[in-house]
C-alpha positions as CSV (number, residue, x, y, z in Angstrom):
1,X,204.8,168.7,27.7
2,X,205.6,165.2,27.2
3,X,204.6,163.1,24.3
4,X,202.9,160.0,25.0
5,X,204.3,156.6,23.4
6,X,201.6,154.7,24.0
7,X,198.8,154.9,25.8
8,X,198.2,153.1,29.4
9,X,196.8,149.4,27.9
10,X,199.5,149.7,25.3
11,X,202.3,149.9,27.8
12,X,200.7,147.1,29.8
13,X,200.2,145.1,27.0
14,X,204.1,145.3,26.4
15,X,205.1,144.8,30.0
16,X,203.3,141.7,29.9
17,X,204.6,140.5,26.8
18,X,208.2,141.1,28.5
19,X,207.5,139.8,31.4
20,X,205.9,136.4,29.5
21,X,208.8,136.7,27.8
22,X,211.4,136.0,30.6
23,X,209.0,133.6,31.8
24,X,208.9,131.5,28.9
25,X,212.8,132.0,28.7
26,X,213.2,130.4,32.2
27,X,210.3,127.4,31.8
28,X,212.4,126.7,28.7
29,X,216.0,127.0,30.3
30,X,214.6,124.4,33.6
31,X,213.4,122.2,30.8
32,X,216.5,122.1,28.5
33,X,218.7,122.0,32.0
34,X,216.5,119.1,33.6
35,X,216.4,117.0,29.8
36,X,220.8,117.1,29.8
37,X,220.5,115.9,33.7
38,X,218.5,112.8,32.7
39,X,220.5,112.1,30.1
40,X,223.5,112.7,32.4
41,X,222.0,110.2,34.7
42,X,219.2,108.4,33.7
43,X,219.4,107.9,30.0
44,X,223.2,107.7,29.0
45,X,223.5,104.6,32.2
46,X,220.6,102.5,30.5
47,X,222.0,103.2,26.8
48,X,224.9,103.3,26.4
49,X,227.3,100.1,26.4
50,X,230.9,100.1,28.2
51,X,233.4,98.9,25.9
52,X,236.5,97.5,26.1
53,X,239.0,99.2,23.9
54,X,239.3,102.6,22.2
55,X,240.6,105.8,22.9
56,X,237.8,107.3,25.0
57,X,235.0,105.8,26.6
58,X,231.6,105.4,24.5
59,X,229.8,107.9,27.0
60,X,232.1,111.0,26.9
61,X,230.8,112.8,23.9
62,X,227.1,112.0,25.0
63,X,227.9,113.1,28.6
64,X,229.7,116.4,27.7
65,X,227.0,117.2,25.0
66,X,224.1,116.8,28.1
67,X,226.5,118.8,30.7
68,X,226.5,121.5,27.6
69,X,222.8,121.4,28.0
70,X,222.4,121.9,31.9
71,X,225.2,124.4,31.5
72,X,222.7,126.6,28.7
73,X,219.3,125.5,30.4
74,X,220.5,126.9,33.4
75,X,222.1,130.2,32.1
76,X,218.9,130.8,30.2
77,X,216.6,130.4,33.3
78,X,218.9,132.9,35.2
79,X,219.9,135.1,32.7
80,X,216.5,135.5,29.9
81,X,216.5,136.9,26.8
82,X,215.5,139.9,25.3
83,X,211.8,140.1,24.2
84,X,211.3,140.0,20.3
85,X,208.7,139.3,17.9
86,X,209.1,136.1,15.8
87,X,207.9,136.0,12.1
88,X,206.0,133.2,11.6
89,X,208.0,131.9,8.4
90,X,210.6,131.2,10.9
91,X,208.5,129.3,13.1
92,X,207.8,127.0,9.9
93,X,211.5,126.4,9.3
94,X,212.6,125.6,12.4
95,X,209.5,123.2,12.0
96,X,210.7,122.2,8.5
97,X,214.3,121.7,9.8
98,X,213.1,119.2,12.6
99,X,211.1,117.2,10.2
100,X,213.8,117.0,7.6
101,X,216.3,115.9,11.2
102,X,213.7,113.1,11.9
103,X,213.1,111.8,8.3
104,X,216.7,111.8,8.0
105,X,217.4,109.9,11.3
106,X,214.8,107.5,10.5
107,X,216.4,106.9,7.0
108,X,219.9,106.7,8.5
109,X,218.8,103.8,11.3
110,X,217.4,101.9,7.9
111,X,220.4,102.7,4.9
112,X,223.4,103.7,7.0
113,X,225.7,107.0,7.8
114,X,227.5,106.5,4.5
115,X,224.2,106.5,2.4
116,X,222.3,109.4,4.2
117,X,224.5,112.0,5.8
118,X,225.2,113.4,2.1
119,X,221.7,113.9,1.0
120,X,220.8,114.7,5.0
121,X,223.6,117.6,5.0
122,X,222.4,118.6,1.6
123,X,219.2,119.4,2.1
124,X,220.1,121.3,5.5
125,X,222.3,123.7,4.1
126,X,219.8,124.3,0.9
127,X,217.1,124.6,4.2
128,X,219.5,127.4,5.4
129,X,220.0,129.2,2.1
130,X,223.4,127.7,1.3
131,X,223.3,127.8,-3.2
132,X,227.5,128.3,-3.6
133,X,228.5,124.7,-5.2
134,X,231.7,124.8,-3.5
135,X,230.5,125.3,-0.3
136,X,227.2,122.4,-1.0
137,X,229.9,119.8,-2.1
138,X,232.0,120.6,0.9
139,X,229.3,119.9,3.4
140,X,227.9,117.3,1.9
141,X,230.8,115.6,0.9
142,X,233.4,116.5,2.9
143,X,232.0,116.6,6.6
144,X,230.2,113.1,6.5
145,X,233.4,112.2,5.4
146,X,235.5,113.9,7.7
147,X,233.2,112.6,10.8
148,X,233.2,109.0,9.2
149,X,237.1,109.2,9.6
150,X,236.9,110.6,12.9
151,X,234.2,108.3,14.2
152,X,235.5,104.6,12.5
153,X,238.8,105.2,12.1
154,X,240.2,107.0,15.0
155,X,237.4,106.5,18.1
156,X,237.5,102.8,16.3
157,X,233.5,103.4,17.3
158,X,230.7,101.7,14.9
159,X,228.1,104.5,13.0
160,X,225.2,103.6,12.1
């Protein structure tokens, strides 16, 4: 005799969570895919500038970061993921981590790149669990300086 791992409602109620699962995977993937197309061709026209000058054009980062996104949207509505529960303390971080993102956009469009992106990159990695000094100093020193180098120096591009 066979043992039974769950009874009938049991293995429904898991088929459907599955099943909402790979849904919810593909909804999200046709959203993510159809976001990086109107940035491809309806946002990134309107907003951003041509330049003269410069390496690279002002739109090539932007436009292969949105092709990145219609490349992922689209492998996640083919391709779903497995289904897993979710704690709910990680729900609140990911929510913490996209407040902290905003307050710290908003503050950067108001003090500057040089001013924010230390305390910004600071408080992400001590969001993430990051407490080794080295490693704090190096993110939040280093890497804002690193892109500020990159972004005004070589691209010869303006941050904010």
């Amino acid at each position: 005799m066979k043992p039974r791992s769950a009874c009938p409602s049991e293995q429904s109620a898991l088929v459907l969570q599955a099943n909402m699962t790979f849904q919810t995977d593909r909804i999200v993937g046709l959203i993510v895919a159809t976001l990086g197309l109107m940035l491809l061709f309806v946002i990134f026209p309107i907003a951003i500038e041509d330049v003269e000058g410069g390496s690279i054009q002002p739109d090539t980062l932007p436009n292969a970061v949105a092709g990145f996104l219609v490349i992922c949207g689209v492998l996640l509505a083919l391709k779903p993921g497995e289904s897993c529960a979710r704690d709910p303390q990680e729900l609140m971080m990911v929510l913490l981590y996209i407040v902290v993102m905003a307050l710290g956009l908003f503050a950067m469009s108001r003090f500057g790149f040089v001013i924010v992106s230390p305390v910004l990159a600071l408080a992400i990695m001590l969001l993430f669990g990051e407490r080794r000094p080295f490693w704090l100093a190096l993110g939040c020193v280093g890497m804002p300086a690193i892109i500020w180098l990159l972004v005004v120096q070589i691209l010869e591009r303006p941050l904010p």
